[in-house]
C-alpha angles and dihedrals in degrees: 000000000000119000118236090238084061102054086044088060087045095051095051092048085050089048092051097043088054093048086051089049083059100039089043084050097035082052098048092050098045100033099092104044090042086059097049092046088051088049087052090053099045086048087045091055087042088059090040095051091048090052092051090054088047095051089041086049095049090054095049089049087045099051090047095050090050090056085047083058101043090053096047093048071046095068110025076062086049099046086049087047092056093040099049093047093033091082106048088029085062097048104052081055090056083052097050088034088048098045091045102056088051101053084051080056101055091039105057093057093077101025137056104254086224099042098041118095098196097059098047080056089050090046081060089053094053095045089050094044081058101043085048092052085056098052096051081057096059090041077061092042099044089046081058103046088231126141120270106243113255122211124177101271131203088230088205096051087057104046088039081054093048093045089053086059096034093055095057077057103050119067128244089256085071112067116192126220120196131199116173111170091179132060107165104037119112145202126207095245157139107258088211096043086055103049089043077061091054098042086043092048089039093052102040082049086048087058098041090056093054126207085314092067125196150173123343113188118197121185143175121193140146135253141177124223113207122199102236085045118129084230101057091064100043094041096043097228135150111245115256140071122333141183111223122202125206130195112167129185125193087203127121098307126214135269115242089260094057102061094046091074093021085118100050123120115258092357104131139170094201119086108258100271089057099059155346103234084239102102109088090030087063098050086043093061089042087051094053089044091064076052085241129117135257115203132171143203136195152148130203108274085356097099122252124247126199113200109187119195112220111184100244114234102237096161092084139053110245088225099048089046101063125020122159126197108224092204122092110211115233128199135181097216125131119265134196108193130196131192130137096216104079095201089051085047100051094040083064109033088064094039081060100053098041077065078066090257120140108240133211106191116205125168092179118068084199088063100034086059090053098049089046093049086054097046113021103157100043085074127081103179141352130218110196125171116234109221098059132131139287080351140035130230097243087052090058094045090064080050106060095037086057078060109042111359096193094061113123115224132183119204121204139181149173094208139352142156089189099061148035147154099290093038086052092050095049102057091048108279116143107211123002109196124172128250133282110051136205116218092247092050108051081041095062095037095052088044084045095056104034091051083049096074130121 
């Protein structure tokens, strides 16, 4: 006989068995579609997560397009900027060249060039006039994406004239050592880009130093790069002859973190109102442009150098690559000058005839078309300006050739998008030159042209 506890297990097996029946059945029936419901959601998900990387993907394009953007409306405002300020700003620099020159003139009559203190000022003002001219050019440049223009350089006679600026701006307290182990050798550079290396370097060093000052080294050497030299792989450098610039602080020196992002744009060590953080990205950037390498080195309280691997130009002779003539040619011809901004006229028209030119001053072209139609042969050459008013002088140029056609001009500007050299050949100019002028410039361009005629 079978105990009560017995028929209950029964009973439950018998429970279980018919639920598994139902869920076997229940199973059988709804399987297939389940799975192909589960197939459609995974797809689904698939398709949702591919959507979500496109749209990411679009942001990210977006937001890099609109940067693009934002840089180029950056510098077309840029390049307007330049352009609008280039004009007067050279000029005002033809007025402080100009004036310049002729105070020197005026100077070395009663004093020794060597021994005078006020002419070898006014030769600083000069260097840095021209440094300043240049500069307006690259802003133009710059504004254009176009490529700085590059000349066979005496590396040494650039850094030696940018030591002779940056020291008026260090205190006493810097002193400055100089070790230069190379004199002819020359880089293919630009003479502003590298000055802009050597005032960078000078002024980051004057900081690190602090108010106490110190010691500001500043070395060229050469070296060689082999190319099975250690050097050549962990500097990255292609083998040959380099110039290899030094400046060296025994300031406060850098932790290891810090030089790591010392050549990033806008990262700075000074407060806000001691610098900008642009500096060393900027002669970075020069530095790769030479296609050369700038590398630095420091310890904490050890001092930091920068050297700085320029390629040596070894194509070209140094004395066949720059040769300057020290003699200004003079003349005695007739000139009818013609400028709108009186300072700037006047300037010149006293700069050419201390060249020994006589010289006919109009700030109107109005006037100076007048003058000429009277008067048409008692004139050899004439020098205008181009952004004047009422009428340009490109548009003056084409009048006075109507009246005489062999009349040599010579257009000049500080700045315009309606004219340059090609355009002012082609209607008839002679010569076209940019604004500002050195004396010696303006000296050999007015002799070219006048000893060029027929």
């Amino acid at each position: 006989m079978k105990k009560p506890s017995d028929h209950k297990t029964n009973r439950e097996q018998l429970r279980q068995s018919i639920i598994g029946l139902g869920e076997k059945s229940i199973r059988k029936s709804y399987y297939p579609e389940l799975q192909q419901r589960i197939a459609e959601l995974e797809q689904s998900n698939r398709e949702l997560q591919e959507e979500i990387i496109e749209r990411q993907e679009a942001q990210a394009s977006a937001k890099k397009l609109a940067r693009q953007l934002q840089q180029s409306q950056k510098m077309e405002a840029i390049g307007t900027l330049a352009g609008g300020i280039a004009h007067d700003f050279n000029n005002i620099l033809s007025a402080i060249i100009g004036y310049s020159e002729l105070a020197q003139l005026h100077m070395l009559s009663d004093c020794d060039r060597k021994t005078c203190a006020a002419a070898k000022d006014l030769d600083r003002v000069l260097l840095a006039s021209e440094r300043a001219k240049e500069l307006v050019r690259q802003i133009l440049t710059f504004s254009r994406q176009q490529d700085y223009e590059r000349t066979p350089l005496k590396l040494s006679q650039v850094v030696t004239d940018a030591l002779s600026l940056l020291r008026s701006s260090l205190p006493q307290s810097v002193e400055i050592r100089t070790k230069i182990e190379i004199e002819d050798e020359l880089i293919m550079g630009n003479a502003t880009q590298i000055h802009q290396i050597v005032m960078n370097l000078g002024t980051n060093a004057k900081h690190a130093m602090g108010e106490g000052g110190g010691i500001l080294t500043v070395e060229i050497d050469r070296i060689e790069i082999e190319p099975i030299d250690e050097k050549s792989k962990i500097l990255q450098l292609a083998p040959g002859p380099y110039l290899l610039l030094k400046v060296c602080d025994n300031g406060c020196g850098m932790e290891r973190a810090m030089l790591d992002k010392i050549f990033d744009p806008y990262f700075t060590t000074k407060p806000k109102d001691q610098g900008t953080g642009m500096g060393l990205a900027v002669v970075h950037g020069i530095v790769k442009s030479h296609n050369g390498l700038i590398t630095v080195y420091s310890e904490p309280g050890k001092g930091t150098s920068f050297l700085v691997y320029l390629p040596q130009l070894v194509d070209l002779p140094a004395k066949k690559t720059i040769s300057y003539s020290k003699e200004i040619p003079l003349g005695t011809e007739r000139i009818l000058l013609i400028d709108d901004e009186a300072m700037v006229a006047r300037m010149q028209g006293r700069l050419l005839e201390s060249l020994g030119y006589i010289v006919t001053v109009k700030t109107d072209p109005f006037q100076a078309l007048e003058t000429f139609t009277d008067v048409p042969q008692d004139f050899d050459v004439i020098l205008t300006d181009m952004t004047m008013p009422k009428m340009n002088g490109a548009v003056l140029a084409q009048h006075l050739l109507e009246i005489r056609d062999d009349i040599p001009i010579i257009l000049c500007t500080g700045f315009s998008e309606l004219i340059n050299e090609t355009k002012a050949l082609a209607i008839g100019v002679r010569a076209f030159a940019m604004k500002p002028l050195m004396r010696k410039s303006i000296a050999a361009l007015v002799r070219k042209v006048l000893d060029s005629r027929p």
